[in-house]
DSSP file (Angstrom, degrees, kcal/mol; ACC not computed):
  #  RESIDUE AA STRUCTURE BP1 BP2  ACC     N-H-->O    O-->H-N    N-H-->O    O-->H-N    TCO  KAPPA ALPHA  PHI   PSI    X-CA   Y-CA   Z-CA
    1    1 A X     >        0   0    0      0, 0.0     4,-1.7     0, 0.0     5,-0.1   0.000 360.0 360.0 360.0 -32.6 -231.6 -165.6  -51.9
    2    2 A X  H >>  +     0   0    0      2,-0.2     4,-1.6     1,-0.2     3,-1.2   0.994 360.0  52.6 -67.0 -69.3 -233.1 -168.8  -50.2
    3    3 A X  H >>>S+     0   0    0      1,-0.3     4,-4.6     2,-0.2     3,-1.2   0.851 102.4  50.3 -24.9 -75.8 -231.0 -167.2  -47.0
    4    4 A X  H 3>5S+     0   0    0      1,-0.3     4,-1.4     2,-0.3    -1,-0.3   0.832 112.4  46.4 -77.4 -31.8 -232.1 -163.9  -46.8
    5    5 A X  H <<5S+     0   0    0     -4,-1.7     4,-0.5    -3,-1.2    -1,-0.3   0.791 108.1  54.0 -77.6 -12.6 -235.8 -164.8  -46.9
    6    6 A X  H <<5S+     0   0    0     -4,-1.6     4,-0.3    -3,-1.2    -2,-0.3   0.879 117.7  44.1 -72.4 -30.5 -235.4 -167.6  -44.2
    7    7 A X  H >X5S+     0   0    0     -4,-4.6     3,-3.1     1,-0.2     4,-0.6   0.954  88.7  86.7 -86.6 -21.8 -233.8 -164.6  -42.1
    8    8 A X  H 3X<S+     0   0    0     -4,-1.4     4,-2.4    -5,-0.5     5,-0.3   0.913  82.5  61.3 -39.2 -64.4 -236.3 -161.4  -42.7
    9    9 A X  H 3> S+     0   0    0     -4,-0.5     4,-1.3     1,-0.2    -1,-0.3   0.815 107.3  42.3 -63.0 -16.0 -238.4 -162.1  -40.2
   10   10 A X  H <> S+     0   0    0     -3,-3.1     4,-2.2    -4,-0.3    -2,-0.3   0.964 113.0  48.5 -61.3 -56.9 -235.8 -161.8  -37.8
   11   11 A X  H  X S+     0   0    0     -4,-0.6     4,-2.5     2,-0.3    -2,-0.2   0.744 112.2  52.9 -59.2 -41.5 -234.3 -158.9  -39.1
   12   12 A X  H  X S+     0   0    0     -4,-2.4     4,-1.1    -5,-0.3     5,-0.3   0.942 113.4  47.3 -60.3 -87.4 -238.2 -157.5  -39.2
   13   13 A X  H  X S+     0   0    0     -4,-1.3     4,-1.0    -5,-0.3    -2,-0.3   0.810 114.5  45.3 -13.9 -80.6 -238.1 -158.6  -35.4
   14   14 A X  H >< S+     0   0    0     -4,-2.2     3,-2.7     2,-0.2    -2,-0.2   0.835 105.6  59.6 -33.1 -98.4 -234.7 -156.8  -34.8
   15   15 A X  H 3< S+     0   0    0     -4,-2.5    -2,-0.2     1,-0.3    -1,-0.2   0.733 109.0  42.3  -3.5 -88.5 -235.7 -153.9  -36.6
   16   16 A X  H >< S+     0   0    0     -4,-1.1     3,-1.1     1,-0.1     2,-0.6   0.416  75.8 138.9 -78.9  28.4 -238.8 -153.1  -34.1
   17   17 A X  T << S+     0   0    0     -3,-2.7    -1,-0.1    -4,-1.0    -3,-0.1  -0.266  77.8   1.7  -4.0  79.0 -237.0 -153.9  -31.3
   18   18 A X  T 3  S+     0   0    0     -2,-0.6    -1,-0.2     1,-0.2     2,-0.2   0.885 104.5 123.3  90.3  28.7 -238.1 -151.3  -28.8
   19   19 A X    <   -     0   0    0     -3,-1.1    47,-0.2     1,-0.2    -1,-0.2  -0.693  69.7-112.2-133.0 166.4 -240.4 -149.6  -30.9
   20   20 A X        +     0   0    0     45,-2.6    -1,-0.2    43,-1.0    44,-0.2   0.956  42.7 179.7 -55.6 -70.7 -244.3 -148.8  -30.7
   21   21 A X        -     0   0    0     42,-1.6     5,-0.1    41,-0.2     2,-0.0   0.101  42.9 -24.8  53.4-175.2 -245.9 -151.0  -33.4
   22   22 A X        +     0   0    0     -2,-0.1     2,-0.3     4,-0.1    37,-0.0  -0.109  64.6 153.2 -48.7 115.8 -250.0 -151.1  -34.2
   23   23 A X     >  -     0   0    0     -2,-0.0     4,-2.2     1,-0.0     5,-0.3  -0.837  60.9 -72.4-133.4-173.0 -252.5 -150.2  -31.7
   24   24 A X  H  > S+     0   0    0     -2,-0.3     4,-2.2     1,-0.3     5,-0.1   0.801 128.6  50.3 -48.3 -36.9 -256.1 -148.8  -31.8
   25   25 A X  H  > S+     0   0    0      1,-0.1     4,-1.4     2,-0.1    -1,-0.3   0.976 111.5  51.2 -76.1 -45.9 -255.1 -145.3  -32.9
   26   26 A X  H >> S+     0   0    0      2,-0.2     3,-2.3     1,-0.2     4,-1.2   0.905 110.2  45.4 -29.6 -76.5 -253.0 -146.8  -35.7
   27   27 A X  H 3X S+     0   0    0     -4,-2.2     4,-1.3     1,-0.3     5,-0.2   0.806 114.2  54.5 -52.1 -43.4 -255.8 -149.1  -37.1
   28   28 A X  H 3X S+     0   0    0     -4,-2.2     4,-1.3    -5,-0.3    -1,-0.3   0.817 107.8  46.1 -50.7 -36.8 -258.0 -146.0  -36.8
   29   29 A X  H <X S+     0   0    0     -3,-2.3     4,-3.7    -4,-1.4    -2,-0.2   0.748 118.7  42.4 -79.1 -55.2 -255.7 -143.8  -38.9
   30   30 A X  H  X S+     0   0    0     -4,-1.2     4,-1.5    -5,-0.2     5,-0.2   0.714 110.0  51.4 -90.0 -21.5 -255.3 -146.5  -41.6
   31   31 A X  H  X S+     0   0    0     -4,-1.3     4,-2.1    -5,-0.3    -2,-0.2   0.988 116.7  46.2 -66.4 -64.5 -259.0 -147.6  -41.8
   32   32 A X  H  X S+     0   0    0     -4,-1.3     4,-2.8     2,-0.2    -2,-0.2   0.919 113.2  49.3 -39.0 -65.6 -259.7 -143.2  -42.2
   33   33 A X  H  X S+     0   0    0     -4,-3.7     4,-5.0     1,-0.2     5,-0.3   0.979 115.8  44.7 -60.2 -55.3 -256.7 -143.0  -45.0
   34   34 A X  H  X S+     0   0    0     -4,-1.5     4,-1.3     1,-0.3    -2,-0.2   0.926 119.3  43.0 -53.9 -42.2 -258.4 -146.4  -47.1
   35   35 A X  H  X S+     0   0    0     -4,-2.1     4,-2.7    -5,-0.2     3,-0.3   0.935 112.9  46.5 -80.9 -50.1 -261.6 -144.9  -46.7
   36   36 A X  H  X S+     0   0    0     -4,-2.8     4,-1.6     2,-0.2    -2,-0.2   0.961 114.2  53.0 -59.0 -59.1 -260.4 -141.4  -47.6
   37   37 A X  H  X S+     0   0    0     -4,-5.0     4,-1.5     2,-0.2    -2,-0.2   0.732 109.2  49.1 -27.0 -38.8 -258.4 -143.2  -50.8
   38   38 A X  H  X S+     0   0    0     -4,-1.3     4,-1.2    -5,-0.3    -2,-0.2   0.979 106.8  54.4 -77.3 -65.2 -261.7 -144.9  -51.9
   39   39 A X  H  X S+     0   0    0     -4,-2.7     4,-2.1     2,-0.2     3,-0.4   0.813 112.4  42.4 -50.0 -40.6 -263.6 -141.5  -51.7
   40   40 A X  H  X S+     0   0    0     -4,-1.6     4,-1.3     1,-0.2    -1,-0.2   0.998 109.5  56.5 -70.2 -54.0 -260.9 -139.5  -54.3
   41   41 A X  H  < S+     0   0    0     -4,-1.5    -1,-0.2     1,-0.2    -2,-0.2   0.693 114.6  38.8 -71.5 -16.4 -260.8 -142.5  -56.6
   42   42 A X  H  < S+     0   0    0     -4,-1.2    -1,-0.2    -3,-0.4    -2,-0.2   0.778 137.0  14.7 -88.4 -63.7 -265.1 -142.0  -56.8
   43   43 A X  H  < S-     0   0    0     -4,-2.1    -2,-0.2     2,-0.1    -3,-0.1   0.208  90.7-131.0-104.8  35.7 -265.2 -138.0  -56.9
   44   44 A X     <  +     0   0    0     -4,-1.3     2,-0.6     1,-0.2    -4,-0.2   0.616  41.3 165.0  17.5  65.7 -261.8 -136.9  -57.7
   45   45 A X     >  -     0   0    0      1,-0.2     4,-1.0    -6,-0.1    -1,-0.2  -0.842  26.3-156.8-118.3 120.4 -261.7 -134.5  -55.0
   46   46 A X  H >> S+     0   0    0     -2,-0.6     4,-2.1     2,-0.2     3,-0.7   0.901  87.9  66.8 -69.2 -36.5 -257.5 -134.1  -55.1
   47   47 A X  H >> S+     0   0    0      1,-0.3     3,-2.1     2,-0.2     4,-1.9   0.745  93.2  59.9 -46.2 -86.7 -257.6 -132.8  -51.2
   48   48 A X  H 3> S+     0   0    0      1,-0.3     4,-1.3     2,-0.2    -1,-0.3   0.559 101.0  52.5 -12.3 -41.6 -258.8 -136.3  -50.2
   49   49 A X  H <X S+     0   0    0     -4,-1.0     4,-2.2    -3,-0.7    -1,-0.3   0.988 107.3  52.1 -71.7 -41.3 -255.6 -137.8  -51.6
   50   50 A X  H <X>S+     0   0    0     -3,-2.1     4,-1.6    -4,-2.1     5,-0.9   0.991 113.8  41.3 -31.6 -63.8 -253.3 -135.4  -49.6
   51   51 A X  H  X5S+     0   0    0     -4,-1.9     4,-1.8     1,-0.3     5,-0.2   0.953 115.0  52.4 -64.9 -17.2 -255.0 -136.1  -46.2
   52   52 A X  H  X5S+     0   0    0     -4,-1.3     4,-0.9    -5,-0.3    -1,-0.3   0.981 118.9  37.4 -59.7 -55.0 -255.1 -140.2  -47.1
   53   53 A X  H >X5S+     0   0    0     -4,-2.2     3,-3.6     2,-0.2     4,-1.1   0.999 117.8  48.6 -83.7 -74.9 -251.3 -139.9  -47.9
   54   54 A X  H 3<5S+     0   0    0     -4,-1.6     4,-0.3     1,-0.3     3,-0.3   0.908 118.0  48.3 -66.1 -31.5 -250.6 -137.0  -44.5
   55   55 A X  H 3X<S+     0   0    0     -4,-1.8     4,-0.8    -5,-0.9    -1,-0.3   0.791 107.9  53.4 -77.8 -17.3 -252.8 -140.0  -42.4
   56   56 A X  H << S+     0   0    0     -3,-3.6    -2,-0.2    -4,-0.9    -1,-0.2   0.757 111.6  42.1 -85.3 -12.5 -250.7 -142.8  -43.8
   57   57 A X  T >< S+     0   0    0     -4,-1.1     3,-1.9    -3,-0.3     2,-1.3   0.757 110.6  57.0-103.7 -91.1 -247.3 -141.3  -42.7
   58   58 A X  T 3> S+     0   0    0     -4,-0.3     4,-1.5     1,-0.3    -2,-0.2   0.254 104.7  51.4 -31.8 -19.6 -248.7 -140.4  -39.6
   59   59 A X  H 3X S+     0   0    0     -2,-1.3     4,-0.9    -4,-0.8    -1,-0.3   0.427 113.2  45.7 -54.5 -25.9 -249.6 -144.1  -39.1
   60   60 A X  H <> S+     0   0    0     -3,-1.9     4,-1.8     2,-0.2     5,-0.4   0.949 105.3  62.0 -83.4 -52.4 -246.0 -145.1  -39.9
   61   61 A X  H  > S+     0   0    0      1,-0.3     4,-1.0     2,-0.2    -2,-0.2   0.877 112.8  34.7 -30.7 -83.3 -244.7 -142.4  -37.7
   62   62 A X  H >< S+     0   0    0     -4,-1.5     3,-1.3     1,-0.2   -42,-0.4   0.901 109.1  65.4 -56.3 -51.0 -246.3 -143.9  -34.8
   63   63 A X  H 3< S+     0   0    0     -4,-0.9   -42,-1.6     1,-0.3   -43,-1.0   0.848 118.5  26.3   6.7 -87.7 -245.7 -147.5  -36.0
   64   64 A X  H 3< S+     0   0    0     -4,-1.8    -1,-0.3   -45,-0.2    -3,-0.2   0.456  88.7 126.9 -78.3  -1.5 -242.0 -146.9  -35.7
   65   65 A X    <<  -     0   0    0     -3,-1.3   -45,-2.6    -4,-1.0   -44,-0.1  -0.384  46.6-158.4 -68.2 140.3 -241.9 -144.4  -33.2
   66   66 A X        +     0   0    0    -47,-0.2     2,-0.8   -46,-0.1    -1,-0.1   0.592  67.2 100.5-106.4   0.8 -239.6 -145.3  -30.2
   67   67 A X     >  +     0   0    0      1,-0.2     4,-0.5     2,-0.1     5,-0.1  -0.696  48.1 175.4 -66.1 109.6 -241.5 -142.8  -27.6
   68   68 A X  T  4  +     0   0    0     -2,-0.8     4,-0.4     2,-0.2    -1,-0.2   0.671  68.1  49.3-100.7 -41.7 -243.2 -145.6  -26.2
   69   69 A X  T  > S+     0   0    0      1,-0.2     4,-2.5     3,-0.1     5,-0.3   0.830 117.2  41.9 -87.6 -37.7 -245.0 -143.3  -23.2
   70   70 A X  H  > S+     0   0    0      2,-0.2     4,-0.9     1,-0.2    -2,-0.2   0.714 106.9  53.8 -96.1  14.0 -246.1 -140.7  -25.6
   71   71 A X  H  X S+     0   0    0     -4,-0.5     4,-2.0     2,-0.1    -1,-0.2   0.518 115.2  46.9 -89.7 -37.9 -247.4 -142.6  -28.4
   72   72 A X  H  > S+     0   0    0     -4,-0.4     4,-2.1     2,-0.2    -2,-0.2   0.892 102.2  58.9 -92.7 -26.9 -249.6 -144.5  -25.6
   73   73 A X  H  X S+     0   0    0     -4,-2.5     4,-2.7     2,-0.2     5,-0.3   0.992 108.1  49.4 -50.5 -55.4 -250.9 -141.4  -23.9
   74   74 A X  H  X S+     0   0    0     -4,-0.9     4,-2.6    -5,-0.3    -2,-0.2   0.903 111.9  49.9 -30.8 -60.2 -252.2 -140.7  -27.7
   75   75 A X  H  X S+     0   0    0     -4,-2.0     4,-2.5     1,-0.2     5,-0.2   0.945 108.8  53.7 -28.8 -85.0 -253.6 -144.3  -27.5
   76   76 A X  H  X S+     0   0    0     -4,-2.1     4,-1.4     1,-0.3    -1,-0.2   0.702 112.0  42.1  -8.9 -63.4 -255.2 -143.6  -24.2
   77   77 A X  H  X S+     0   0    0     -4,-2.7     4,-3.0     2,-0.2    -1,-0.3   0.899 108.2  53.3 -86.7 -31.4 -256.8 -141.0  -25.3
   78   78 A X  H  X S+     0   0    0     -4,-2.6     4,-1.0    -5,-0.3    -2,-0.2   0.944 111.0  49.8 -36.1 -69.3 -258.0 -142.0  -28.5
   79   79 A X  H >< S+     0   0    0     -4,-2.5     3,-1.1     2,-0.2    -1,-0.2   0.919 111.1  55.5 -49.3 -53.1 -259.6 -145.1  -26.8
   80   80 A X  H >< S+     0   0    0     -4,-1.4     3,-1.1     1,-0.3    -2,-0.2   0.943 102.3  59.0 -43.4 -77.6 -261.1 -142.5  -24.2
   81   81 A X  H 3< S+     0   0    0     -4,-3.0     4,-0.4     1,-0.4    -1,-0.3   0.456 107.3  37.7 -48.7 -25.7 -262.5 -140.8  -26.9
   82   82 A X  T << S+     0   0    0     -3,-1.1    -1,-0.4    -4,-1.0    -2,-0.1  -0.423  74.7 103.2-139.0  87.1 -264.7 -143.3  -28.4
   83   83 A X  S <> S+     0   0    0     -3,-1.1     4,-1.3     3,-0.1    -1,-0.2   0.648  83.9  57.3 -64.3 -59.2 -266.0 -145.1  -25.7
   84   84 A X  H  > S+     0   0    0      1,-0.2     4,-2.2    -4,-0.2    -2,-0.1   0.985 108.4  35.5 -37.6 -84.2 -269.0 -143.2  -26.4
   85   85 A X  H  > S+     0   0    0     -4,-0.4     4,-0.9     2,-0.2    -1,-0.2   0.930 112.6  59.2 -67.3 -16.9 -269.9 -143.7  -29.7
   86   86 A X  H  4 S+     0   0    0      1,-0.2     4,-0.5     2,-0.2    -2,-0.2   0.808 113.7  52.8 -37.3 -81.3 -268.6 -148.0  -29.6
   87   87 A X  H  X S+     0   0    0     -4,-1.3     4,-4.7     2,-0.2    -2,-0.2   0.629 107.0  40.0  -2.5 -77.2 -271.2 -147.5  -27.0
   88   88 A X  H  X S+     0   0    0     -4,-2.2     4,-0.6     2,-0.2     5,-0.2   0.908 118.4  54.6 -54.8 -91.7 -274.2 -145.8  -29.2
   89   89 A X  H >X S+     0   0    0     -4,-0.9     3,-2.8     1,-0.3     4,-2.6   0.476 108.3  44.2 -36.2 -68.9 -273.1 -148.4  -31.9
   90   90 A X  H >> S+     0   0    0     -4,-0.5     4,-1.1     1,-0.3     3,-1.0   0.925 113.2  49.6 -65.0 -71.4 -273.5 -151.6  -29.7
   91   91 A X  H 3X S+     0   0    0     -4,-4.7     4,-1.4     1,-0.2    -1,-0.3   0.762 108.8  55.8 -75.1   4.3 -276.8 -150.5  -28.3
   92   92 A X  H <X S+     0   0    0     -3,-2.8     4,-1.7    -4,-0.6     3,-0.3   0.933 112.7  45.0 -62.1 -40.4 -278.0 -149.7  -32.3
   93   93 A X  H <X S+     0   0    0     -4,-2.6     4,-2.4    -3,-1.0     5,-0.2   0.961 110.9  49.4 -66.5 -46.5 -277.1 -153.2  -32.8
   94   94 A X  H  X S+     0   0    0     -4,-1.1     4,-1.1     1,-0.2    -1,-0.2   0.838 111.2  54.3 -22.9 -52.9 -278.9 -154.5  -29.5
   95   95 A X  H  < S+     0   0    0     -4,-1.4    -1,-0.2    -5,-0.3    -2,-0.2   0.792 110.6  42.0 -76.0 -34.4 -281.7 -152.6  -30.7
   96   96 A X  H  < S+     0   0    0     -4,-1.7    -2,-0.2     2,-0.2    -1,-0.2   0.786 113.5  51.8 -49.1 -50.0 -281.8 -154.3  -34.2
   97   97 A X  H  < S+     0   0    0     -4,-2.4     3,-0.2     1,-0.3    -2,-0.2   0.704 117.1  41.1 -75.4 -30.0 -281.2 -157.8  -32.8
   98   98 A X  S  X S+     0   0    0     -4,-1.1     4,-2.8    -5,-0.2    -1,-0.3   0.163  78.9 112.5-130.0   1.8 -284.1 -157.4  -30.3
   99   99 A X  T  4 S+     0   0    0      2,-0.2    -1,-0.2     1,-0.2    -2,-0.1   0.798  72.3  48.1 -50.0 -31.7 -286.4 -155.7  -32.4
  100  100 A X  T  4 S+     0   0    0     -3,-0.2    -1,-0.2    -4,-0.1    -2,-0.1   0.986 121.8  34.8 -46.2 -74.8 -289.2 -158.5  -32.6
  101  101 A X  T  4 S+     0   0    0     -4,-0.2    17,-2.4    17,-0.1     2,-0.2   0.599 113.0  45.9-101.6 -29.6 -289.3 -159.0  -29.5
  102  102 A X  E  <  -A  117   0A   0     -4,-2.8     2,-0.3    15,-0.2    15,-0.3  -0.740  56.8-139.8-109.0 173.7 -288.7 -155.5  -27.2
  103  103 A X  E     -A  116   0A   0     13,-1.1    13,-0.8    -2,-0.2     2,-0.3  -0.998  20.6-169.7-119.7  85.4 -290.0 -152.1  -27.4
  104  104 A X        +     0   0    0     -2,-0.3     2,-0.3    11,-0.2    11,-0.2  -0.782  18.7 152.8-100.5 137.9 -287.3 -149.3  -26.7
  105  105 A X        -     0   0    0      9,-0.4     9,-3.3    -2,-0.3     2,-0.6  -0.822  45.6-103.9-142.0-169.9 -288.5 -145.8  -26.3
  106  106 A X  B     -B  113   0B   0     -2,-0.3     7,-0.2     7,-0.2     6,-0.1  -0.900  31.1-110.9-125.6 134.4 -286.5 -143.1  -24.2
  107  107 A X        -     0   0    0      5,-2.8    27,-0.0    -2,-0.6    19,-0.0  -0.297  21.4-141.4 -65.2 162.5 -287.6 -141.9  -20.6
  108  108 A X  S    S+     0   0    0      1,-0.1    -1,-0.1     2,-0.1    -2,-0.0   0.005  93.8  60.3-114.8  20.5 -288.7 -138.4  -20.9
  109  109 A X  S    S-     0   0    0     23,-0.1    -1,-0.1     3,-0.1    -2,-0.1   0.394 128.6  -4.4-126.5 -14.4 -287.2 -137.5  -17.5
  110  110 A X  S    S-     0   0    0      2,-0.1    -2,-0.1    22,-0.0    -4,-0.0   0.411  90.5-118.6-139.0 -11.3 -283.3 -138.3  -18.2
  111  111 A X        +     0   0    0      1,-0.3     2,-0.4     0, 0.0    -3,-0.1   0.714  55.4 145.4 109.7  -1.6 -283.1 -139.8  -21.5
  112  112 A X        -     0   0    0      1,-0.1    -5,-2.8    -6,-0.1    -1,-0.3  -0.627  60.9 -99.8-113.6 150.4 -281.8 -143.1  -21.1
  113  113 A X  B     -B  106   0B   0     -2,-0.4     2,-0.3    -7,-0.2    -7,-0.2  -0.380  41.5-168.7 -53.9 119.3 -283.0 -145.8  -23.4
  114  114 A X        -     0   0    0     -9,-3.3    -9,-0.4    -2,-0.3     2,-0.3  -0.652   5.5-159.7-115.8 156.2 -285.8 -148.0  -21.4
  115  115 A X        +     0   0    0     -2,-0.3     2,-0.3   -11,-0.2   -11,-0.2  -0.983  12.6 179.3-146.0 157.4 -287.0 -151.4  -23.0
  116  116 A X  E     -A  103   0A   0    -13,-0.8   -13,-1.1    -2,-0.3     2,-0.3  -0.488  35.6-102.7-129.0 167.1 -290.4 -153.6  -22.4
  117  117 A X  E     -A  102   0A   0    -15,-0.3     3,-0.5    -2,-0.3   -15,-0.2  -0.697  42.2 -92.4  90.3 124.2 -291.3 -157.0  -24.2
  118  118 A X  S    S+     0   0    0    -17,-2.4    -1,-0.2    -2,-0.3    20,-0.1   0.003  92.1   8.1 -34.2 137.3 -293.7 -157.3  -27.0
  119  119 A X  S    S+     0   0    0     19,-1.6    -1,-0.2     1,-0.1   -17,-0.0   0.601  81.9 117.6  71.1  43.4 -297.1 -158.0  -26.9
  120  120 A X        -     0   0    0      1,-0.5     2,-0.2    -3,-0.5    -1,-0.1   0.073  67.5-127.6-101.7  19.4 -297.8 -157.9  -23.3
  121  121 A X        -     0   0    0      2,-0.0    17,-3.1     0, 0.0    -1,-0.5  -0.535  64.8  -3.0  78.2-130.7 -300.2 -155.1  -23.2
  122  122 A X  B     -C  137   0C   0     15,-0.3    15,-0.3    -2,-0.2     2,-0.2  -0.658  67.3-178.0 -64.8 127.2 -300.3 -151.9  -21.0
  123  123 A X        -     0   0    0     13,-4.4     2,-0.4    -2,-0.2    13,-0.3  -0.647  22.8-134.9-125.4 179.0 -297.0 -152.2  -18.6
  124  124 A X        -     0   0    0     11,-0.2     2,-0.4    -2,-0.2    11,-0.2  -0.781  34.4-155.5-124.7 133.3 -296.1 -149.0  -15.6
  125  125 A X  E     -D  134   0D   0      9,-2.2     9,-2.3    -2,-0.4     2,-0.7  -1.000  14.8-150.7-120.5 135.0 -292.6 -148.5  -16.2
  126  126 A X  E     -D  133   0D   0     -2,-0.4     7,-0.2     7,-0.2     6,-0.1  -0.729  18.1-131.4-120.6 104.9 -290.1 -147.2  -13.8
  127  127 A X        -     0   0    0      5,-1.3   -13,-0.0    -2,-0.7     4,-0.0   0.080  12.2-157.3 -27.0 118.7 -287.2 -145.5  -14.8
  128  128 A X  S    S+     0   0    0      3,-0.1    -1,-0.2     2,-0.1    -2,-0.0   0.480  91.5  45.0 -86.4   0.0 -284.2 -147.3  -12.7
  129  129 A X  S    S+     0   0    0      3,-0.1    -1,-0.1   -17,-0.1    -2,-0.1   0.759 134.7  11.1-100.0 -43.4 -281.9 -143.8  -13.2
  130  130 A X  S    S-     0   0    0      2,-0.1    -2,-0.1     0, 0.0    -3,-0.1   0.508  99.8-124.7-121.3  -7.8 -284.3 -140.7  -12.4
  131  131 A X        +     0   0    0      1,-0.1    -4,-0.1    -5,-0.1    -3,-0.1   0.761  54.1 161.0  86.6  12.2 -287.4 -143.3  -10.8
  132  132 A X        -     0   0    0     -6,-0.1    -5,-1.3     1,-0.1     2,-0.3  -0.504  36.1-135.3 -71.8 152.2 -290.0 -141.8  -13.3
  133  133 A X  E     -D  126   0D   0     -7,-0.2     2,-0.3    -9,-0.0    -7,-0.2  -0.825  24.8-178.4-142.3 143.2 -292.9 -143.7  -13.9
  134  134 A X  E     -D  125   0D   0     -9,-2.3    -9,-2.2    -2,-0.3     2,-0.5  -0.988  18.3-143.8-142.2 131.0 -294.0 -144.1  -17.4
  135  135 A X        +     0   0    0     -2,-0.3     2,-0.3   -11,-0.2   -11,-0.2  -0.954  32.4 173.1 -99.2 103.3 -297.4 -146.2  -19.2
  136  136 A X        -     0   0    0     -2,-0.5   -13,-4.4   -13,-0.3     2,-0.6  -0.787  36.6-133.9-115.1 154.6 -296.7 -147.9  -22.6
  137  137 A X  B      C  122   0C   0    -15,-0.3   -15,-0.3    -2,-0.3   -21,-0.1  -0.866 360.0 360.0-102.0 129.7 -298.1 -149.6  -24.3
  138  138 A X              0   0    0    -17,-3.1   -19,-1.6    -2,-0.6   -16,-0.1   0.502 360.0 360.0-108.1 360.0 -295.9 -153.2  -26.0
């Protein structure tokens, strides 16, 4: 018995040998199925265990999968796909961290998030995207 657990992790090794293993759509997959798990076990909503269970074999799937180029095109795109909201998250957190001390409002000619520093009175602000000139107050 002492044997066969000094070798398993070679054998493990061997095994995926040429094989995807975990990347970002994976982690995604399995984070969504726990989450989904959590949610039946509070409101017993039976559906929720299905699609926790049909997203955990679909996690294995790729796991083991040896198409290696289409398993990363998936990847790819996945990662494409939330660039955006990472994005929106990091600058909520930005916005949190820096609350004391900046002022964020949104230019009214393209939208993008502007900041100014506290307590420095009346500022002119100039949009660096569409040049729009804006008066605030910090």
């Amino acid at each position: 018995m002492k044997n066969f657990f000094a070798q398993l992790p070679y054998k493990i090794a061997n095994m995926m040998q040429g094989r995807r293993g975990m990347d970002n759509l994976n982690i995604a997959l399995l984070v969504v199925a726990v989450v989904l798990m959590v949610l039946e076990m509070l409101f017993g909503w039976r559906a929720l265990s299905w699609l926790s269970f049909l997203l955990l074999i679909l996690a294995c799937f790729r796991c083991y999968s040896k198409n290696i180029p289409a398993r990363e095109n998936e990847n790819q795109k996945w990662l494409a796909a939330s660039v955006k909201p990472k994005r929106w998250w990091d600058m909520l957190n930005t916005m949190y961290e820096n609350r004391k001390t900046m002022k964020y409002f949104r230019c009214k000619g393209c939208g993008r998030i502007l900041s100014i520093p506290r307590g420095k009175g009346t500022l002119r602000i100039v949009c660096p995207k569409c040049k729009t000139e804006v008066t605030k107050k910090s």
